[in-house]
C-alpha positions as CSV (number, residue, x, y, z in Angstrom):
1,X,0.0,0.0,0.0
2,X,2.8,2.5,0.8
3,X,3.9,2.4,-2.8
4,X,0.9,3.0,-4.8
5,X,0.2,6.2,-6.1
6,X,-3.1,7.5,-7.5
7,X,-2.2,10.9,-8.0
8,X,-1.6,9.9,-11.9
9,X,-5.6,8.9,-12.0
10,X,-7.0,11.4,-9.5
11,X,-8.1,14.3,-12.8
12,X,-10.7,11.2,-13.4
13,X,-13.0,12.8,-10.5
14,X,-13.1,16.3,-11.6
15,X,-16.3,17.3,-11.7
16,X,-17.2,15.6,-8.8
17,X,-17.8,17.8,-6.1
18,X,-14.8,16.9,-3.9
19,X,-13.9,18.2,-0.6
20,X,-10.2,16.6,0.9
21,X,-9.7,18.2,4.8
22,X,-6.1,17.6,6.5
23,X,-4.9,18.5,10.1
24,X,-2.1,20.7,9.8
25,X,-0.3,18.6,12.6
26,X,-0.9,15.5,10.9
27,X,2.3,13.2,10.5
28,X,0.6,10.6,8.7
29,X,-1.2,12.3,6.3
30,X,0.3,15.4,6.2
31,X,-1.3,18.9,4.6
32,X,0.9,18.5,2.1
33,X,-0.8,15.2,0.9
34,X,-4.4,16.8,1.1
35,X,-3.3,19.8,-0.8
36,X,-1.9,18.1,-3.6
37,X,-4.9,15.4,-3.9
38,X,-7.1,18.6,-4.2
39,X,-4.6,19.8,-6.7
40,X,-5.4,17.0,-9.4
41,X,-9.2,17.1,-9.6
42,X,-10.6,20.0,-10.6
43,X,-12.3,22.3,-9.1
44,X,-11.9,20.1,-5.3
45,X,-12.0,22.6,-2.4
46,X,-9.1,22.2,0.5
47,X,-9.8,23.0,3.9
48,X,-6.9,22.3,6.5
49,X,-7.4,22.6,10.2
50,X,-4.8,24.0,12.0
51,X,-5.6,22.9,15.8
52,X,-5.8,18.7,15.0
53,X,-3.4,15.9,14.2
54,X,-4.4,12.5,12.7
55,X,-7.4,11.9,14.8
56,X,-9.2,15.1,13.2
57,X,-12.8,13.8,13.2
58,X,-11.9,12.9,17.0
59,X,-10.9,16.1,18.4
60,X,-12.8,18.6,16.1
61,X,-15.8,16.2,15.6
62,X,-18.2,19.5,15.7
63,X,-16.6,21.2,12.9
64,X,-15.6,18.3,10.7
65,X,-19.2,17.9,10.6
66,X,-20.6,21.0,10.2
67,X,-18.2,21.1,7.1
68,X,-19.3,17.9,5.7
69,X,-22.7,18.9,5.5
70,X,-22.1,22.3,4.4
71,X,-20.1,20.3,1.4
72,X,-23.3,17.6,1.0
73,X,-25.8,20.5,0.9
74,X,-23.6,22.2,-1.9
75,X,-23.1,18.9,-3.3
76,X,-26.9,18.6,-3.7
77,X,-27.9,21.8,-4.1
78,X,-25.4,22.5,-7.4
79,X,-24.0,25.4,-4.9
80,X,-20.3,26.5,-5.3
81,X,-18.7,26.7,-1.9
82,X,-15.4,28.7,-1.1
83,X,-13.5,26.5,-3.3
84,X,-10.2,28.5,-2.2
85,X,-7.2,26.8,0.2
86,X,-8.4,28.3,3.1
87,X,-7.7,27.1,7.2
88,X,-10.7,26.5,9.0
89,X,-8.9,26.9,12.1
């Protein structure tokens, strides 16, 4: 698993409405991961929490959520959220 690499396929979901979140202090899956994933599909928003680590959906459950169904709302809706790199904390 730690050699595959789907980067090369990821333009295949543009047009999906895509949302990738990292933790800033993440050492696993670090920002710079998330923000290059976003990168390759088109028009994918990036949101990147500054104050969480790996367990993200653990220690900021609240706003992990509220930022899933703004993007599932959007997502239904045809709306554009901020589709800009932008912290969320």
């Amino acid at each position: 698993m730690s050699r595959y690499r789907a980067i090369p396929r990821l333009h295949e979901l543009s047009g999906i409405p895509t949302l990738v979140a990292s933790a800033s202090h993440d050492p696993i899956a670090p920002p710079s991961l998330g923000m290059e994933i976003a990168a390759h599909i088109d028009g994918a928003r990036y949101v990147e929490f500054s104050e969480a680590s790996h367990a993200l959906p653990i220690q900021l459950a609240s706003e992990v959520n509220a930022l899933l169904l703004e993007h599932l709302v959007a997502a239904e809706t045809g709306s554009d959220p901020a589709r800009d790199v932008a912290p969320a904390h």
